[in-house]
C-alpha positions as CSV (number, residue, x, y, z in Angstrom):
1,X,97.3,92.4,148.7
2,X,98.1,95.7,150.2
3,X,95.2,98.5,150.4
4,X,97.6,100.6,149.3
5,X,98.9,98.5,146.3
6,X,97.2,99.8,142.8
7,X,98.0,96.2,140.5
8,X,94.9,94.1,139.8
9,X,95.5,90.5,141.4
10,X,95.0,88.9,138.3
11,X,97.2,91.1,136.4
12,X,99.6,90.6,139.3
13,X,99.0,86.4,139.3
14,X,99.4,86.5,135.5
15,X,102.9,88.5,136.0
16,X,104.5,86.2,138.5
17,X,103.6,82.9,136.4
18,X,105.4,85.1,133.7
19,X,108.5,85.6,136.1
20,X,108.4,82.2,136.9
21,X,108.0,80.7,134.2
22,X,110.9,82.9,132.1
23,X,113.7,83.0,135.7
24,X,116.6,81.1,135.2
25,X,120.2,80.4,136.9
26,X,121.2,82.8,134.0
27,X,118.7,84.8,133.8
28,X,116.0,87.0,136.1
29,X,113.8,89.4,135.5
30,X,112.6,92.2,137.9
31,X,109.1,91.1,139.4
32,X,109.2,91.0,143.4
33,X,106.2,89.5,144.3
34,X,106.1,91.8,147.5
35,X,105.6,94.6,145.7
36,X,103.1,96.4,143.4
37,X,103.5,95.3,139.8
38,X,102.7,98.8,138.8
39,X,105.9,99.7,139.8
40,X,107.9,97.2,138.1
41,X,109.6,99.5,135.7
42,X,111.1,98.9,132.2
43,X,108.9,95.4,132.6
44,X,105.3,96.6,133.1
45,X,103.4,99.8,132.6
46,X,100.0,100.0,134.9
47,X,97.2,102.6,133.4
48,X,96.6,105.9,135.6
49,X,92.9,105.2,135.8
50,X,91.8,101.4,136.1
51,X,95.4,100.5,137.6
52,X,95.4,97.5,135.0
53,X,98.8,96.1,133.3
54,X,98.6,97.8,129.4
55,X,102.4,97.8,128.5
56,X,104.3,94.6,128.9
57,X,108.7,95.3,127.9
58,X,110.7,91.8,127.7
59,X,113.7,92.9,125.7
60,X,117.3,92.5,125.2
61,X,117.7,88.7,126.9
62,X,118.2,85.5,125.7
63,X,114.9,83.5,127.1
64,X,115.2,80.2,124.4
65,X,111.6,79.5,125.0
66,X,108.4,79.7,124.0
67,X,106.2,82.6,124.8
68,X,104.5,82.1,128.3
69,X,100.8,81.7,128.3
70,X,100.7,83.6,131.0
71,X,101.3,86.9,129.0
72,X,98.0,86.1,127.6
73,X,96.2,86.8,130.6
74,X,97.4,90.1,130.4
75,X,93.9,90.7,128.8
76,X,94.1,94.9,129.2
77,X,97.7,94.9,127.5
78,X,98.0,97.9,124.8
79,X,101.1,97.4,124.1
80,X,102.9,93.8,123.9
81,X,106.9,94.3,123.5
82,X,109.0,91.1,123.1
83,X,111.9,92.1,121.7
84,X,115.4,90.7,120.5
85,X,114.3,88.0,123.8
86,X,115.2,84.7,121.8
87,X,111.3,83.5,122.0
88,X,110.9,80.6,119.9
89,X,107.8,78.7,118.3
90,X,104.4,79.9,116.7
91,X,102.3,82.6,117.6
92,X,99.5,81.8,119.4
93,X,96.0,82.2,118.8
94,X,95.7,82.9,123.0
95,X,96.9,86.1,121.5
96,X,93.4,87.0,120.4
97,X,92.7,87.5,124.2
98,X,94.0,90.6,124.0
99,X,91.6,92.3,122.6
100,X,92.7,96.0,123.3
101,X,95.9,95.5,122.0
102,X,97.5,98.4,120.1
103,X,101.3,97.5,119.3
104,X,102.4,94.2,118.6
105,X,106.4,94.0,118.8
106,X,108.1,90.6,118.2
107,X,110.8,91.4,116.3
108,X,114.2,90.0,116.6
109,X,113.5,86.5,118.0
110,X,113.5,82.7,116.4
111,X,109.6,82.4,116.0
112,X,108.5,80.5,113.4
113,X,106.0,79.1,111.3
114,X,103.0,81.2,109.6
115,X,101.9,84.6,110.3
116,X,98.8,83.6,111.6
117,X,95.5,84.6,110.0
118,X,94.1,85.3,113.2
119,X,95.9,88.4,114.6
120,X,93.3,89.9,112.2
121,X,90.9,89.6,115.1
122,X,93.1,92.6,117.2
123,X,91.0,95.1,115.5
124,X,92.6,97.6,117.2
125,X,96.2,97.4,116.1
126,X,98.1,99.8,115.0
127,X,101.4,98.3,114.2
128,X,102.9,94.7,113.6
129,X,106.2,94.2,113.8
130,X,107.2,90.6,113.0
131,X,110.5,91.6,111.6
132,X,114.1,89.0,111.9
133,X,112.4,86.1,112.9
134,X,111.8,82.5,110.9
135,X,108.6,83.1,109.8
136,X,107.3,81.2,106.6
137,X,104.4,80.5,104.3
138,X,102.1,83.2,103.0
139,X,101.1,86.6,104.0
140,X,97.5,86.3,105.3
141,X,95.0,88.5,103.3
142,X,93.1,89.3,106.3
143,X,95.4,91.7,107.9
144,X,93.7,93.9,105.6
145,X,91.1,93.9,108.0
146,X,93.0,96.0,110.8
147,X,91.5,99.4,109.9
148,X,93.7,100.8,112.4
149,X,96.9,99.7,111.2
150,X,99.3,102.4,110.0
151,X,103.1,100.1,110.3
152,X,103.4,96.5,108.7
153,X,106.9,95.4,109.4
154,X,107.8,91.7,108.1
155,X,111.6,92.0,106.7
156,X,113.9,89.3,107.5
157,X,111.8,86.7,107.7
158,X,111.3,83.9,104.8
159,X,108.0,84.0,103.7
160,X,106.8,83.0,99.8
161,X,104.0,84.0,97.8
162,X,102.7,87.3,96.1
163,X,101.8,90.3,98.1
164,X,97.9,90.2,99.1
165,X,96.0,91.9,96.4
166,X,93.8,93.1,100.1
167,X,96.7,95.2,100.7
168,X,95.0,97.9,98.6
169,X,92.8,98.8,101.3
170,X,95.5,99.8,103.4
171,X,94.0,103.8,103.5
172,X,95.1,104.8,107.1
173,X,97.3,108.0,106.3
174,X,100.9,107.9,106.7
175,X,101.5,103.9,106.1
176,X,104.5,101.7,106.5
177,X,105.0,98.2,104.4
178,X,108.3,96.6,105.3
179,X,108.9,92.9,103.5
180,X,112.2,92.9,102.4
181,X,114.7,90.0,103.0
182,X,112.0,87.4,102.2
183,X,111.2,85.1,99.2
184,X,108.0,87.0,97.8
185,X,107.5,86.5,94.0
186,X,104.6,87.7,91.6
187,X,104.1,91.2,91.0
188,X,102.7,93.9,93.1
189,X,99.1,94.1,92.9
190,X,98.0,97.0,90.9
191,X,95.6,98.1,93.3
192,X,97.8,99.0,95.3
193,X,98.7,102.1,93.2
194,X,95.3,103.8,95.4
195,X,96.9,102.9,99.2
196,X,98.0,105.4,101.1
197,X,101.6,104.0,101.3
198,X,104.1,106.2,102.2
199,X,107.1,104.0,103.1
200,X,107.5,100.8,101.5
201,X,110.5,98.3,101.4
202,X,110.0,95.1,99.4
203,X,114.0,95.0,98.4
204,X,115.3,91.5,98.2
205,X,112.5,89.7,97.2
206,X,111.7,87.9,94.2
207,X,108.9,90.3,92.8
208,X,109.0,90.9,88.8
209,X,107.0,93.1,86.5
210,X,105.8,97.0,86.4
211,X,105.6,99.1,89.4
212,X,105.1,102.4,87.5
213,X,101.6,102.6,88.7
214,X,103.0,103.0,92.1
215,X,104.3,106.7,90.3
216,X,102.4,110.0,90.0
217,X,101.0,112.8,90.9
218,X,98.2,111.8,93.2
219,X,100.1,109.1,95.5
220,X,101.4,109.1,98.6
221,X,105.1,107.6,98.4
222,X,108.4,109.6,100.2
223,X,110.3,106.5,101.0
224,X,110.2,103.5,98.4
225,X,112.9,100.7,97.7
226,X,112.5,98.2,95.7
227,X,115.7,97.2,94.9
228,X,117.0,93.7,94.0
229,X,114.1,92.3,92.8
230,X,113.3,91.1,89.1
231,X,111.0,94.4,87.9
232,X,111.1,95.2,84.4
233,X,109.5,98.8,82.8
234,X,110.1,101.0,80.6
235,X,111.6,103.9,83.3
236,X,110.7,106.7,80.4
237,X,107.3,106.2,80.7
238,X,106.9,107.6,83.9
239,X,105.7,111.0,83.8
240,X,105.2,112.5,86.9
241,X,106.2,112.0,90.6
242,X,104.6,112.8,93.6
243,X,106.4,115.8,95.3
244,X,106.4,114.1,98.9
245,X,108.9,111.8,97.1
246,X,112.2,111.8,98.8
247,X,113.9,108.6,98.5
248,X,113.9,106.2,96.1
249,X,115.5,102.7,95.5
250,X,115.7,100.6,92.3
251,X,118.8,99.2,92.4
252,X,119.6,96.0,90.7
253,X,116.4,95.1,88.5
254,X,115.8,95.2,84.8
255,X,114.4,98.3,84.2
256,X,114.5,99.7,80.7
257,X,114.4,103.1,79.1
258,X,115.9,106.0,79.7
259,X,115.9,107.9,83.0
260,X,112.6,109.5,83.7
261,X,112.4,113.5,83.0
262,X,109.9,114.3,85.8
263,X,112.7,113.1,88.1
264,X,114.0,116.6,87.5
265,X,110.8,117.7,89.0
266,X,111.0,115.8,92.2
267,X,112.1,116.4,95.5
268,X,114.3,113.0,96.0
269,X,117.5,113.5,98.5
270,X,118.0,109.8,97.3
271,X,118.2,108.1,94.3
272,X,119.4,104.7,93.1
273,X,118.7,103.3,89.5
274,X,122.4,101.0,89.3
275,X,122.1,97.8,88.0
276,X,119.6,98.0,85.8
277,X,119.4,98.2,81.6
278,X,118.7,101.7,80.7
279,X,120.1,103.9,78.3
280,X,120.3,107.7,77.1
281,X,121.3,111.3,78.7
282,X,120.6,111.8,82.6
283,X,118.4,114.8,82.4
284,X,120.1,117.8,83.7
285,X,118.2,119.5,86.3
286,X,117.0,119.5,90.0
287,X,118.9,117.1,92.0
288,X,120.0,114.8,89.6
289,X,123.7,116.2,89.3
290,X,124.2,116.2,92.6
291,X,124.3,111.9,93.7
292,X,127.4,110.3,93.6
293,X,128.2,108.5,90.3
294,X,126.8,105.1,92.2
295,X,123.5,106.2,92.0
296,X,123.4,105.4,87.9
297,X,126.4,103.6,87.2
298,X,126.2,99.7,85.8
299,X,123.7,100.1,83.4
300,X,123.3,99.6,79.4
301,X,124.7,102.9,78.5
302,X,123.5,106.1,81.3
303,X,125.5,108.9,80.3
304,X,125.8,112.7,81.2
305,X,126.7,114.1,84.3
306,X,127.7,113.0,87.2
307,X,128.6,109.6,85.0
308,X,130.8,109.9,81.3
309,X,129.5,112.8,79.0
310,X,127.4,111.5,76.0
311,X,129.3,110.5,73.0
């Protein structure tokens, strides 16, 4: 190694079996061997002070192969980007080598099998995106654990079973549940009503029952869809909203009732009840006037503006 050269030779070793290991007739990536790894940009990211290998980018390329051990090695990585790369098979559980990591991107591959249990050792994630892959089976309890975590993104994936009643103790502020696009069932535990969730997608699932607990006052919701799913409340009976609402999604259910008044209240730039089995006057205030006549139509009988006046 050259003095002047800043990779570590095991971060180095562990890059080149990577190279080797992923180079093809039809594919290369970057990684000249004669020189320094740190500067192998848009592939790896060295750290200022100990020089060793913390972001790894494989991205945009069609590899059709399993993950390469050798990434493993990367034991300083923070961040661990393989995306929309055509990886195949299971996570793992080398991955628990690396200990320090942060962000944990596999999105947009052909993985498969479960999410396993053990990523709950990476205490120090912050985000897991799993998202558009062919992952199945059941949502392990123990990410729960991750007391760092703040983004949870498993959409498009085809995974069965209820929603961890653990999820609860997702506090971090500011946190992101993504699970749409799978075959979820059961309802939503009602613990959950006390996480700090403020983005959740669980559209296109198969959840059922009442999610008005996820309403009020006191919680933390701006963003929430739950559309296309089997829910079934009484819409009326939700008093209050939270003012940090601003979108929200209930599209194609079998909610009941007639449109909440504290709706008038909120602060929602988007709102979709279609599809559903309510009834009554639209209340006339706030924002409610303003969505298109989509936002309501296709249920029992919704009336008042923007849809048919009241008879």
């Amino acid at each position: 190694m050259a003095i002047s050269e800043r990779c570590h030779p095991n971060d180095k070793k562990a890059l080149l079996n990577i190279v080797t290991d992923l180079s093809s007739p039809d594919h290369m990536i970057y990684g000249d061997p004669n020189t320094d790894c740190c500067d192998w940009n848009f592939v790896a990211t060295c750290d200022d002070v100990t020089d060793r290998v913390t972001i790894l980018v494989l991205q945009k390329a069609d590899f059709n192969r399993l993950i390469p051990a050798a990434v493993f090695d990367l034991v300083f990585l923070q961040e661990l980007i393989l995306h929309k790369a055509n990886f195949t098979g299971r996570i793992p559980q080398a991955i628990t080598n690396l200990s320090h990591l942060k962000i944990l991107d596999l999105s947009w591959n052909r993985l498969s099998g479960n999410i396993p249990p053990f990523l709950s050792q990476l205490s120090k994630l912050e985000l897991i995106e799993l998202s558009f892959n062919n992952f199945t089976g059941s949502i392990p309890a123990s990410l729960s654990q991750l007391q760092n975590l703040t983004g949870l993104f498993l959409g498009r994936n085809k995974l069965t079973g209820q929603i961890p009643e653990t999820f609860a103790d997702f506090r971090q502020r500011d946190f992101y549940l993504h699970m749409s696009h799978n075959q979820l069932s059961g309802e939503i535990p009602k613990k959950m009503g006390h996480a700090n969730i403020t983005d959740i997608d669980v559209s296109r699932n198969r959840l059922e029952g009442d999610i008005s607990f996820l309403f009020g006052k006191n919680t933390s919701l701006i963003y929430a869809d739950f559309s296309r799913n089997l829910f079934r409340f009484d819409f009326s009976k939700v008093e209050y909203f939270s003012k940090s609402l601003r979108g929200l999604d209930l599209n194609h259910n079998m909610i009941t009732g007639s449109l909440a008044v504290g709706l008038v209240d909120s602060s929602l730039d988007r709102l979709n009840v279609s599809y559903n089995r309510m009834c009554g006057r639209i209340p006339v205030g706030g924002r409610l006037q303003e969505f298109e006549t989509t936002s309501y139509f296709h249920n029992r009988c919704l009336c008042g503006a923007p849809l048919l006046e009241c008879k």
